[in-house]
Every structure is written in structure tokens, then in C-alpha cells.
N, C-alpha and C positions, 0 to 999 in steps of 0.2 A: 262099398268096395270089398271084395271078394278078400277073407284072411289067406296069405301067403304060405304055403305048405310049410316052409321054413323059420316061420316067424315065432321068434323063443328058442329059438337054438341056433347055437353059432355057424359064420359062415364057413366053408369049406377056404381050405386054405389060397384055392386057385380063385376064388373071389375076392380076396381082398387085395384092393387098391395099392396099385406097386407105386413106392413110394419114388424110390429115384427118380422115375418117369415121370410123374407127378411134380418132383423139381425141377428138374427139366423144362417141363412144358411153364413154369413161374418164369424161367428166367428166359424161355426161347421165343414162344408166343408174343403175337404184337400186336394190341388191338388197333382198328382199321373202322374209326367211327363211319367216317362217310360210306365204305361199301357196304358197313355190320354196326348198323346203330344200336344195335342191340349189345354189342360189347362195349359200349358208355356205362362210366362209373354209374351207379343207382341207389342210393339210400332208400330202404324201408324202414320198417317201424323198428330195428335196430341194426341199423347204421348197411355200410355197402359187402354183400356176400357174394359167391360165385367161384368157382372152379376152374382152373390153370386151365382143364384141357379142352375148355370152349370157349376162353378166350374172356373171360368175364371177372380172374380174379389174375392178375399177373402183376408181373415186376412195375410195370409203365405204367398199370389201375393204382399201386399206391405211393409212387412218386410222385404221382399227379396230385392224390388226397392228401397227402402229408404237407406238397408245398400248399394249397390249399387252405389246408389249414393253419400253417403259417402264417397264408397272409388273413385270414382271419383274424387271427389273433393280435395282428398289428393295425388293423383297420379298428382295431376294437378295444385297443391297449389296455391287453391281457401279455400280461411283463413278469408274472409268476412263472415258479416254476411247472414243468409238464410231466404228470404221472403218468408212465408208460407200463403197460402189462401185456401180458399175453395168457392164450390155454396150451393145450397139450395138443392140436393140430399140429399136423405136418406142414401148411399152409404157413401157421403163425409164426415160426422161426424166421423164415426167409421173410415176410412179411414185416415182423419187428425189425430185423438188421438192416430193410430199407429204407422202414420209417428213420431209424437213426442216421441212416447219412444225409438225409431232408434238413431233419431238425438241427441236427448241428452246424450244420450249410448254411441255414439262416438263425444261429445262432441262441436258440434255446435251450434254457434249463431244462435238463431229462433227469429223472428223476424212479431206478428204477429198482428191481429186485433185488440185494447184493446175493452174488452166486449164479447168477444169471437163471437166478430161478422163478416159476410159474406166477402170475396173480392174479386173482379172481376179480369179476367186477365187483362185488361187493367194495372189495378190500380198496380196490383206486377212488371210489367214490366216497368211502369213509375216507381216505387221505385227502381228500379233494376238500370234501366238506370241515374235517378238523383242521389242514393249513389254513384255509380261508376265514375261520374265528380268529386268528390270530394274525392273519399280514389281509386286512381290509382294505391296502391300499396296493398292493401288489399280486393282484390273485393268480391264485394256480388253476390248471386244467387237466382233461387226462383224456388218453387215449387207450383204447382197450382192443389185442387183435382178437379175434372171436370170432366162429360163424356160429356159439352158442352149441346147441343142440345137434346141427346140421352132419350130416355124413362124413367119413372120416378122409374126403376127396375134397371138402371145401374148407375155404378161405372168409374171413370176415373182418372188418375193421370197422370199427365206432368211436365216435367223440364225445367225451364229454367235457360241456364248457364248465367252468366257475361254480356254474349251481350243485354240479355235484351227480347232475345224473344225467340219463338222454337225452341228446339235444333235441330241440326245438325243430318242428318243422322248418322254419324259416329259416335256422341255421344250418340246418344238412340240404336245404336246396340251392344257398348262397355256395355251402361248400362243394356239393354236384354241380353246380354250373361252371363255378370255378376251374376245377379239375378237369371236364369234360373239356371246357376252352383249350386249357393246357395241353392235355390228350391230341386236341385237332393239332394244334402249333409245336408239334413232335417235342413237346416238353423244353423247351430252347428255355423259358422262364422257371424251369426249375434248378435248385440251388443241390451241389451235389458235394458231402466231404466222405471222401474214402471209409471204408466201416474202421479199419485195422488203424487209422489216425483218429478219426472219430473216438473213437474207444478212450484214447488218448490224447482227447480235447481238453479235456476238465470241464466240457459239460456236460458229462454224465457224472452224474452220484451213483454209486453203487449204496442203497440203504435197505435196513431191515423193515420191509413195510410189512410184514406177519405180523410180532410182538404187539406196535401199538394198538394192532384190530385186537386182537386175542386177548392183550392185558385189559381192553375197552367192554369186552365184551359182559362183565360182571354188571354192569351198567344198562342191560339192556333186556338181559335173560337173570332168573331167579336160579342160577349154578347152582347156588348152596343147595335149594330144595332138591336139584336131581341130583345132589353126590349122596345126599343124607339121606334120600328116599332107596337108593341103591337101583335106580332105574338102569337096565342094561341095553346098550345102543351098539346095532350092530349100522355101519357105515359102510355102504359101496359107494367111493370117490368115481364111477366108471371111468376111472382112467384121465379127470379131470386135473383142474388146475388148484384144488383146494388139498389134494393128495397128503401134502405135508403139513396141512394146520391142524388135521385130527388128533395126531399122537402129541402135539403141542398144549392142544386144548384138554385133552384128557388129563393130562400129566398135570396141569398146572390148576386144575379144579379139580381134581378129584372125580372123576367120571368114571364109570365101570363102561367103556367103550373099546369097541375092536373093530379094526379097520379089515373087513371081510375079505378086499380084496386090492394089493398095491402094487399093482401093475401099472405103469403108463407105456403106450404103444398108441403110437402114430396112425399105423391102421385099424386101431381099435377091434381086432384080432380075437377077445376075450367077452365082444359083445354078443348077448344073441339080436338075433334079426329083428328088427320091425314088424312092422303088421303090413307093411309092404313089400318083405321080402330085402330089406336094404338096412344096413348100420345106423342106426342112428341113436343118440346119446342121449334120446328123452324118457327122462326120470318119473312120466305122467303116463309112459306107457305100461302096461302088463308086460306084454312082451320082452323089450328092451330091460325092463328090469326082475328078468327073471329068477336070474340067480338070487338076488336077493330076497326075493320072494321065496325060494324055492327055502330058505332057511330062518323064515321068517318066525318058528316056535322056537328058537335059539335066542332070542331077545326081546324086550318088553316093547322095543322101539326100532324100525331100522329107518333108515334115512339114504336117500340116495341125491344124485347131482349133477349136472348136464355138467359138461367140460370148464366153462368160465364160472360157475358158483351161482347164476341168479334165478335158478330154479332147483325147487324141493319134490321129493318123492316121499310120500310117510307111509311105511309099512306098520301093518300091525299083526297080530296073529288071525286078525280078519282078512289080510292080505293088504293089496295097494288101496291104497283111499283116493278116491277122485278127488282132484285138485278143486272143484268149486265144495266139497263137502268137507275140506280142512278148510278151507277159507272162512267159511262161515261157522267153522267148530272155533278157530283162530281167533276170531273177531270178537265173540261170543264170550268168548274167554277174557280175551285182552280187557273189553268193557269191563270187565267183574273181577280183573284184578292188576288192576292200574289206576293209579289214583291221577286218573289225568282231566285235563278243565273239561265241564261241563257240553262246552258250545264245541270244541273238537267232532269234526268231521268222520267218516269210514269213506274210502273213495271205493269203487267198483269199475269197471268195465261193464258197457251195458250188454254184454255177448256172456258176463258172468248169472252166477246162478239167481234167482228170483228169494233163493233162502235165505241169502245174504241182504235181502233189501228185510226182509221178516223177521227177522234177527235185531238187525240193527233199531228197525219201529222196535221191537219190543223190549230193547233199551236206550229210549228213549233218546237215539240221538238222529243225526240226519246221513242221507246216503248221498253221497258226490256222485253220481254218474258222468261218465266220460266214454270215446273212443275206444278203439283200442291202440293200447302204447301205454308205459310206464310215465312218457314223458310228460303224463296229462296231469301226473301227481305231484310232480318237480316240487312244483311252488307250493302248493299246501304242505309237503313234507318239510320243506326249508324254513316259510314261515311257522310252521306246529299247530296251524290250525287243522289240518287233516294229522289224524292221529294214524292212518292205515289206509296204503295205495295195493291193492292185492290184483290179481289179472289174472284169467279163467285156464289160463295155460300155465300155471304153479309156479305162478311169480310175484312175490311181496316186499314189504318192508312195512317197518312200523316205527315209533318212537322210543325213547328210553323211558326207561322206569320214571325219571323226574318231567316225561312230558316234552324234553329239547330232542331237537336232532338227530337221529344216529348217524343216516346214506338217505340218498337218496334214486339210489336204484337196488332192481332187484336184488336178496339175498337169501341164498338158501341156507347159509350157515345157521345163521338166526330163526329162519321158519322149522327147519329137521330140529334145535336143541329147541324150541316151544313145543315142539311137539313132545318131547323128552319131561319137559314145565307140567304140562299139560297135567300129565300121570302123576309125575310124583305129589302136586298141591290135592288135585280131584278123585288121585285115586282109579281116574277112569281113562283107558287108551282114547284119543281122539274120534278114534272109529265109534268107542262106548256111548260116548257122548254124542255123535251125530245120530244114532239111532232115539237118541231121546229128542233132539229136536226134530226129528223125523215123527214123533209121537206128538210133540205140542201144534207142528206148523204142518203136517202132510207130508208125502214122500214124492218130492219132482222127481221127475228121466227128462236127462240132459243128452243130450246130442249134438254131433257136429261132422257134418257132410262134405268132401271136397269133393269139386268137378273142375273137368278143367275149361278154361276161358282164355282166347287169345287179348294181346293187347287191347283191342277193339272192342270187344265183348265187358273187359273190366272198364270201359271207360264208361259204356253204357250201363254197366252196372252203378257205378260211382254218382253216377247222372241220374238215378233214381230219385222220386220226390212225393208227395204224399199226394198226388194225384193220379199216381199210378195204381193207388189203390182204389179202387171201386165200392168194393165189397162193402157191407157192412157189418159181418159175419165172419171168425177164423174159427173152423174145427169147430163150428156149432157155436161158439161164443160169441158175443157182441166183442167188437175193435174197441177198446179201451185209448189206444194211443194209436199213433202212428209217427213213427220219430225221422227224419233226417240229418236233426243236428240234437245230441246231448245235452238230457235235463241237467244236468250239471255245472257244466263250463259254455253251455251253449254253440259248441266245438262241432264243425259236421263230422259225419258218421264215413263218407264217402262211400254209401250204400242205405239199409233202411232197417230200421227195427218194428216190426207190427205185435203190438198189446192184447190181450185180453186177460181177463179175470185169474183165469184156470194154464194161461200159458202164452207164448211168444215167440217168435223167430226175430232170426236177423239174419240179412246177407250183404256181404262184400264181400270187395276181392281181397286178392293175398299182395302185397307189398314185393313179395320179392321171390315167386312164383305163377307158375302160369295155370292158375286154379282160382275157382270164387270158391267162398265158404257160406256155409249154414247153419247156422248153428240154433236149434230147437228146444224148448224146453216147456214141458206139461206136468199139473199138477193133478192131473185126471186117468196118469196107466195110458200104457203103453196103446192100446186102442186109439187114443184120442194125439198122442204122440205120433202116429204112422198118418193121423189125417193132417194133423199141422204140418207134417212133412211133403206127402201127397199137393198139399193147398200153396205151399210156399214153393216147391222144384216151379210150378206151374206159373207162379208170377215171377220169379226170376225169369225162366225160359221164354215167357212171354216175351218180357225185355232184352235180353241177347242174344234171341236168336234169329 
């Protein structure tokens, strides 16, 4: 894909997304499953996204998933209370005030910001997981509005059950079917209490869910070493939903940190463009995080953050670090200074980097491969036998200092201040440090290819099977593996991964666009890299076209 003339510097004023219109089109628009099947509720691999003004994220899409979720929750008797958060979307406000008049309608505890203010998914999932140590007979759940990452014109909403982090496939298809039911039957079985009474039910808690992350987090990250090391952290929130816990957390450990930039705007106005010419909030980009970059010999560390908090951006005065090269800097780390059990797990994504499996052999413990999705770690994170669920798109979480629990979904608070750990214990920025395991273990090129693919096309993708491959040979190498379903969890892939010695691909579709992906990685220079590419466009295309 050809880089965007635009891309790294902001958009012109008459580009960004008018927001009024944009509410507008939430409350006026009316999905129309039978002519536009396509505007049916749709969970991906983090929860259901889509945009007012095609009909794909509106008022009627979360009335539907809230009651939905409802009766989930009753069919499942889950009688705790429900953590409610939102980001900094235009989308998400009108989105949260409709999930409340659901849930109060059928009479659940909400349970949410007091001040009517922002929360990251980190933060709902640590409430999720810390209520549930303590009321085992009455669990809580939570709900998170988000499209994450995504452009400052969409909409997202996600569940998460009791466990504390994404749901389970089999729980967002129970809850898509449900809602999409509801959707046909013009919502007649949805339960409905006024917002402005709602408000004034008494089942909403206004509470301080900041303080117990924040006081929590001495428990998980080594603070003292970076206040005492004097390591300096510069933080662009892009305008997300973690905005206010910087200057909390600074203040109350001692941090020499400065929050670069404290704007929050709905149109995300202050961002530069993508690498495709469009807004978007990812913190893995160069582009997207330029500013921060742009002042990057002003701090030892900078840190940046998609909108809801479950992705990390680590600047260094090398510049941005590719997300699978902190992962496996993270890992690396964690192993050699965490006194945690021996038989503990590292989980992966099998679309992440090959360094991170080299890594982990060579301390001695085992690598969980999985899918992609966070939600493949749920249960090793809860139980404590996976020590580290990380995913090739700069998304993690790990355990506490003692080995228990922290979240169990993404957070970037924790990955940007280990990376802060990293320097002040080693001495070495994490960048420092992946050039040395770039010296022990070789130096991969990682890639990742989108094209696009109708419905149709990703089905036949997803239908792929290791007899599709012929070959005996990739890029000159003997086939090592050929996978469909993940060494890990034995979980399918819903596409295919092909092995060799020296490098890898893998392809699927996208969950909640109309694009497959590729994602390539060689241990042999870029030469060898353009033929894994070359060899893999070929056997996809074969396949859907």
C-alpha cells in the first residue's frame, strides 16, 4: 500500500468528521437487517464496531446488545455488579447513555466513573478481576464502549464477562445472535428506563475507579526503581481515555513525567494522519505518532496510547519500537526479574514475532501459541499459569510482582511504565536492549500486508487446510509446519500459518473489515522476505480468487 502524501501530519480542518452529523446519523439511522444484512450487530476479535453513517453502529445496534446482554447475564446468573466505561469517541457518549437506559430497565448494578468521567479497559478489567476475589458468589462483569484504535467517525462496544477480560467466542456469538433476533423484532423485547430517571434509579454508583488501579499499581511495576533512577517520561494520551491517570500516577510515585499533550477532542483534530491518509489512534504507528516522536531526545522514555488504554507505543531516542521487538524486549525482561513459578507459561499470538518464541527457549520456559485475540489468554492469566498474554499489535499484560493476577486484558499503562523499569533496573532503553538480542538470536523483518476481500472471499479464506498447501518448499526453505489450528490451545486459526527454519507467514481475514491479512516474517534479509511474500500473495489468491 502506496504511503499517503498526508500521512504524519495533520488533517486540514475541512477533513475532520463533523461531529453533530455524526450524532445525528446515531440517533436517526435505522438498521434494516432483511434489505442490509450487512447492518447486523457483528463481533470481531474485540467486541461490535462500525459508524452511524452506514448504518452499522446506531442507537437500535446497542439497545439490541445491551438487552442482549442482559439476558446473558440472567440465563447465566451473573447478579454482580456491571463495570461500565467508555474512551474519548464521539460515538461513545451517546453509546454509554443508551447502554444505561437497557441496564437499568432490566435492573442491573452499574457501576461507573464518578464525574462522569473516561475509563480505560485496563481499568474495568482490574475492577472486574479485584471485585471477583472478594464476592465469589455474586460476580461482577463489564462493559467497555470502544472502537479502540479505530477512526474518530466510529463506534465500539465490548463485553467483558466475570473473567475479567474478552469474551469468549461463544459468548459474543450467543450475544450477536441475540441482538440481531431483537434488531429483526423491531426491539419490542427490549427493556427501556428514561436516561434523566435512570440517572436517578440508585442503580448507578457514581465511584472512583482511578485510585484503586493507580494505588494497585506499586504491585505490579518496580515505581520505586524509576522515580530513583530519575528516568524521564514524556506521555502522549492521543487524546484517549487514560488522559487523567498520568498526572495522578506521577504525583503519587514520584515520577519525573510530563504529559506532552492534554487535549481530548472528539474529532481527534491534533492527530497526524495515518499511513493511509485517515485519523487513526494507533500508537504502533510512526505516522500516527509523530508528534511524539518528533520530540523524542526530550525524554529517556516516551509512551504513547490508543483511546481506551490496551495498547502501548514505546519511544526511544531511537525512535518508535516495533511492537513485536518490545514484546520480546518485555518478556526477556520479565523472565530475569520476576521471581515468578518456574512451570508459568509466555502466551504469543502465532502472527507475532519468531523472537519472542527464541527468547523465551532461552529462558527456559514454554511459549503458549494461540490465534489472534487477547481472549485466548483469559484463562492462563486468571489461573497464573501464563505469566504474559502479549499480541503483535502492542497489546499485553502480565502478572504481579508475587506471581497473582493483575487484568486480564490488554494494558498499556503497565507496558509504557515497564518500559520506564526496563532503563532505570538495566541501564539500557528497550530499544538498547533488543539490538543485543538482535546480536544473540539474528535480526528478523516482520511484515504485515492488507488487501481487500469480500465476505465470500474471507470465508474461503477461513476454509483454508493444510492440504492446500502442496509445496514442500517456502522462499527456498523446507515447510517446517503448516498449521490450521494453534500449537497452544489447539484453538483454529480461521486461515493458515506455513513454517520454515528461516521464516513464516500467515494469513487471515480481518474480523471486522473487508480486508485478509499477511503477515510475514524472515530471518534471512529482506531478499528472502520479498519471496515469502511473492510465494504466500500466490497461495492465498489461488484460494479466493
Amino acid at each position: 500500500m502506496a504511503i499517503h502524501p498526508g500521512a504524519g501530519k495533520k488533517a486540514a480542518q475541512s477533513e475532520l468528521v463533523n461531529i453533530p452529523k455524526l450524532m445525528s446519523a446515531y440517533y436517526l439511522n435505522e438498521p434494516d437487517l432483511e434489505q442490509n444484512p450487512e447492518q447486523c450487530v457483528a463481533f470481531g476479535t474485540s467486541g461490535h464496531r462500525g459508524c452511524s453513517y452506514n448504518v452499522k453502529f446506531n442507537e437500535s445496534h446497542i439497545l439490541a446488545i445491551t438487552q442482549a446482554i442482559c439476558d446473558y447475564r440472567k440465563n447465566n446468573n451473573i447478579f454482580g455488579p456491571l463495570f461500565l466505561g467508555k474512551d474519548t469517541h464521539a460515538l461513545s457518549e451517546a453509546a454509554f447513555n443508551s447502554a444505561i437506559e437497557v441496564l437499568v430497565a432490566n435492573e442491573v448494578q452499574v457501576i461507573t466513573q464518578e464525574n462522569d468521567d473516561y475509563t480505560p479497559t485496563p481499568v474495568i478489567s482490574h475492577a472486574i478481576v479485584t471485585y471477583n476475589k472478594s464476592h465469589p458468589n455474586e460476580l461482577a462483569d463489564g462493559i467497555v464502549v470502544t472502537p479502540s484504535h479505530n477512526p474518530p467517525q466510529d463506534g465500539g462496544f465490548k463485553y467483558n464477562p466475570p473473567n475479567g477480560g474478552p469474551a469468549d467466542t461463544d459468548v459474543t456469538k450467543w450475544i450477536e445472535d441475540r441482538a440481531n433476533q431483537l434488531l429483526i423484532e423491531d426491539l419490542v423485547e427490549v427493556e427501556l428506563f428514561p436516561f434523566a430517571k435512570a440517572k436517578r434509579s440508585g442503580f448507578i454508583k457514581y465511584e472512583d475507579l482511578m485510585a484503586p488501579y493507580i494505588d494497585d499499581l506499586e504491585n505490579i511495576i518496580n515505581l520505586k526503581a524509576i522515580a530513583e533512577a530519575g528516568v524521564t517520561i514524556g506521555v502522549d494520551p492521543l487524546g484517549g481515555s487514560g488522559i487523567n491517570f498520568w498526572p495522578i500516577i506521577a504525583k503519587k510515585y514520584g515520577l519525573d513525567l510530563t504529559v506532552v499533550n492534554d487535549v481530548v477532542d472528539p474529532a481527534f483534530g491534533f492527530m497526524p494522519l495515518d499511513k493511509d491518509g485517515k485519523i487513526r489512534m494507533d500508537c504502533s504507528s510512526p505516522y500516527a505518532m509523530a508528534n511524539l516522536i518528533a520530540i523524542k531526545d526530550d525524554f529517556d522514555i516516551g509512551i504513547g496510547n490508543d483511546p481506551d488504554y490496551d495498547r502501548h507505543g514505546i519511544v526511544t531516542k531511537d525512535g518508535l519500537m516495533n511492537p513485536n521487538h518490545f514484546l520480546a524486549v518485555a518478556i526477556d525482561y520479565l523472565l530475569n526479574h520476576r521471581t515468578w513459578p518456574s512451570d508459568v507459561k509466555i502466551g504469543k499470538t502465532l502472527v507475532s514475532s519468531g523472537m519472542i518464541d527464541k527468547v523465551v527457549n532461552a529462558n527456559n520456559r514454554e511459549v503458549y501459541e494461540v490465534p489472534v485475540g487477547f481472549k485466548w489468554f483469559v484463562k492462563g492469566l486468571n489461573k497464573q499459569w501464563l505469566a504474559f498474554g502479549g499480541e503483535e499489535s502492542a497489546g499485553a499484560s502480565f502478572l504481579r510482582l508475587n506471581g497473582d493476577v493483575w487484568n486480564t486484558d490488554k494494558d498499556g499503562f503497565i507496558l509504557g511504565l515497564l518500559a520506564a523499569e526496563i532503563l532505570a533496573v538495566t541501564g539500557k532503553t528497550p530499544s538498547e536492549r533488543y539490538k543485543e538480542l538482535e546480536a544473540q538470536f539474528g535480526a528478523p523483518i516482520y511484515k504485515r500486508i492488507d488487501a481487500p476481500a469480500n465476505a465470500a472471499q474471507k470465508d474461503k479464506l477461513k476454509a483454508l487446510s493444510a492440504a492446500d498447501v502442496t509445496a514442500d518448499t517456502l522462499a527456498g526453505d523446507k515447510i517446517t509446519q503448516v498449521l490450521t489450528n494453534a500449537p497452544g490451545n489447539k484453538a483454529a486459526i480461521g486461515g493458515l500459518k506455513v513454517v520454515t527454519e528461516f521464516g513464516w507467514f500467515a494469513a487471515r481475514p480481518s474480523g471486522t473489515e473487508d480486508i485478509y491479512k499477511i503477515y510475514l516474517e524472515s530471518f534471512k534479509g529482506e531478499a528472502h522476505l520479498a519471496q515469502l511474500e511473492q510465494e504466500a500473495k500466490e497461495l492465498v489468491d489461488s484460494v479466493i480468487s
